[in-house]
Phi, psi and omega in degrees: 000123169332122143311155190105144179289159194251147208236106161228147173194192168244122179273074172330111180270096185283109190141174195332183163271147164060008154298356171092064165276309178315302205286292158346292196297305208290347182275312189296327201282300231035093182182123215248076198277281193301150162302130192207143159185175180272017176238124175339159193061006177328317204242152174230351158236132173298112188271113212241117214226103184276149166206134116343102181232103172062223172276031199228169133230149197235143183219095177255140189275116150281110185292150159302161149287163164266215205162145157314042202309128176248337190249197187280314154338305198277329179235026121290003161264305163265353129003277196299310176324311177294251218333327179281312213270342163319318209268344200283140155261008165210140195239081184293126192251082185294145190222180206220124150287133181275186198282116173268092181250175173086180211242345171230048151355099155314110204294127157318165164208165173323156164256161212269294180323322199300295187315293194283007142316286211280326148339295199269017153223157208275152162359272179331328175295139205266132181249149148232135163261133171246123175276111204242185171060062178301315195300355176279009186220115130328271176306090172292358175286326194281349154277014173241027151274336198286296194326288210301304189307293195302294187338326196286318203281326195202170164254131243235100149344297183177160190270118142246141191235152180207172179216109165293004129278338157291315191081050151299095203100270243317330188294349221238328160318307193299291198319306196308305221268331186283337161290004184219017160293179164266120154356100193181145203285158177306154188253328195239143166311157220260340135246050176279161182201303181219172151283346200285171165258172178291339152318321190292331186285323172320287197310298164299337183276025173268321183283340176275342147255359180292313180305332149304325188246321193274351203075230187245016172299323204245321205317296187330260183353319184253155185237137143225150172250159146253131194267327165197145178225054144356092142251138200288138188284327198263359183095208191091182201298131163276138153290126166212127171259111162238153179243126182250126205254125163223172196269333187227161196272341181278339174289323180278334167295336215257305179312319141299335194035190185277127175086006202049356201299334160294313145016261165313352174276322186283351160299301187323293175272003173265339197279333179276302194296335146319304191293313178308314151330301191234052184344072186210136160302140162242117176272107154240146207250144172247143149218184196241126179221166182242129176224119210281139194029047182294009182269302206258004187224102126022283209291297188342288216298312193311302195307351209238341168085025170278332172238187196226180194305341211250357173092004192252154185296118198288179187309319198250348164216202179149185184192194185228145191214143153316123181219117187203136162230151183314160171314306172308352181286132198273128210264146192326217154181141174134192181280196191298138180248153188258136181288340194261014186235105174281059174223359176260131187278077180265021174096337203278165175244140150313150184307085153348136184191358170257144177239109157309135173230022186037015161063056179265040189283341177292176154324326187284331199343141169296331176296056203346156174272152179089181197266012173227195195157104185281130153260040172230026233237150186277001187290129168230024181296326173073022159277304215272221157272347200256147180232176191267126179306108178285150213277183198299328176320322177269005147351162164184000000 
């Protein structure tokens, strides 16, 4: 046990979609517990991830971004985001350096969302910023008008700039944030790593590969639950049946593929990053259903565990929605902006809610007819509903 009063509390990772809060959480552990991909709207619950620092434990949130929210959805996510930073005693506020070109590079500044964020929390939170993607600026003297332009909106615990996939910083965060805990005995074991159980991680890395193979045709669109999660207590193989929900019949064509062979790709690899997880062979079954708008319905939302019985965000869920405006856009000025009233130009982009789909709705569809599709199933003609569990070899 560390010398020194033992230090603990919880740290909100706060800010935008795609600022790297996922790579950051997964860095502080060193463990790649949450989900990452390149493509926005990646995380959709708040993930609550401990590491041990010295005398301190930091019980850090991974946050939804917030947004302009059009569906039911979009504001049970930020529901849930307000909610970690409310519960926080410290609230890291992440930011993106943007992309610096040319031989005479326009000096970063806020991004105008960062700003009506940065509004919407109160005076009293004790913020540390974290200035994140560093490695995009060659020249570092140039963050320190962007450090100063923030410096204006509010005062800052303190500035840190890193770059969290480098893991560059992440050491010099924790020391800030483990010095402004509150004095308090540890809450989790020295290898407590989250709260969630292991059903939940299932369920995101199968959607952490649906976000790999499909792009940007399906990911807004899809959920998953689990249907059954078996583990034998003396050990042997887990069962696990999950369903992946998508809204249209050309999204479950694209997610089966010909052959099922996108299926089996996504099975493959959520079944090795499982298998990584709960050091056990895993048998997993996928199907594919369609629930025609499950975004926009309360009950869905319920059932799926983004809202809780009472219409408030639920525990088990939340979620991340795209928020991006060109760089050139001039940042608001002016008081606190309400994030839920989209007729105020508070910087945010709306809640994505149109999807591509290559319209594969015809006849040729990839999509076997009815609503499911096993990925365990020994058929391997690719008429049917079923796809082949791929064998073990094919881990990654």
């Amino acid at each position: 046990m560390p010398e020194g009063p033992q230090r603990s509390g919880r740290v909100a990772l706060l800010g935008r979609p795609n600022v790297g809060k996922s790579t950051l959480l997964n860095a502080a552990l060193g463990h790649p517990l949450a989900i990452v991909s390149p493509t926005p709207q990646t995380t959709r619950d708040a993930i609550l991830g401990v590491t041990h620092h010295g005398s301190a434990e930091l019980i850090l949130l991974d946050t939804p971004g917030l947004h302009r929210p059009l569906t039911e959805l979009g504001r049970a996510m930020n529901d849930a985001a307000r909610e970690a930073a409310r519960s926080a005693d410290v609230v890291l506020f992440m930011v993106e350096v943007p992309q610096v070109q040319g031989d005479k590079p326009r000096l970063p500044r806020p991004h105008p969302g960062d700003v009506t964020l940065l509004a919407d929390l109160a005076p009293e939170t004790i913020v540390i910023l974290v200035l994140n993607k560093i490695d995009r600026i060659h020249d570092k003297r140039l963050l320190l008008p962007l450090m100063s332009a923030f410096g204006q909106l509010r005062e800052f615990t303190a500035i840190v700039p890193l770059s969290a996939l480098k893991k560059d910083g992440v050491a010099h965060v924790l020391d800030e944030v483990a010095r402004h805990l509150p004095e308090a005995p540890w809450q989790h074991g020295a290898e407590e790593m989250t709260d969630r159980p292991t059903r939940f991680f299932a369920a995101e890395y199968v959607r952490e590969q649906i976000l790999r193979a499909t792009k940007a045709e399906v990911p807004h669109a899809c959920a998953v639950h689990i249907d059954r999660f078996f583990e034998p207590a003396g050990g042997g193989v887990v069962h696990i049946d999950a369903t992946i929900h998508v809204e249209r019949p050309g999204q479950k064509a694209i997610i089966i593929g010909a052959g099922a062979e996108m299926l089996k790709r996504i099975g493959t690899q959520a079944r090795g990053r499982i298998e990584e997880l709960v050091g056990r062979q895993v048998n997993l079954k996928l199907w594919v259903r369609i629930s025609p708008d499950w975004r926009k319905s309360s009950r869905e939302l319920q059932q799926l565990g983004y809202r809780d019985a009472t219409g408030g965000a639920s525990a088990t869920g939340g979620t991340l929605l795209f928020a991006n405006l060109p760089d050139d856009i001039e940042a608001p000025q002016g008081d606190e902006v309400d994030l839920d009233a989209p007729e105020e130009d508070d910087g945010l982009e709306s809640e994505q809610i149109e999807i591509d789909e290559d319209e594969t709705d015809d006849d040729s569809a990839l999509s076997p007819q009815g609503d499911e599709a096993d990925a365990d199933s020994d058929d391997e003609s690719g008429d049917s509903d079923e796809a082949d569990e791929p064998a073990a070899e094919e881990n990654q």
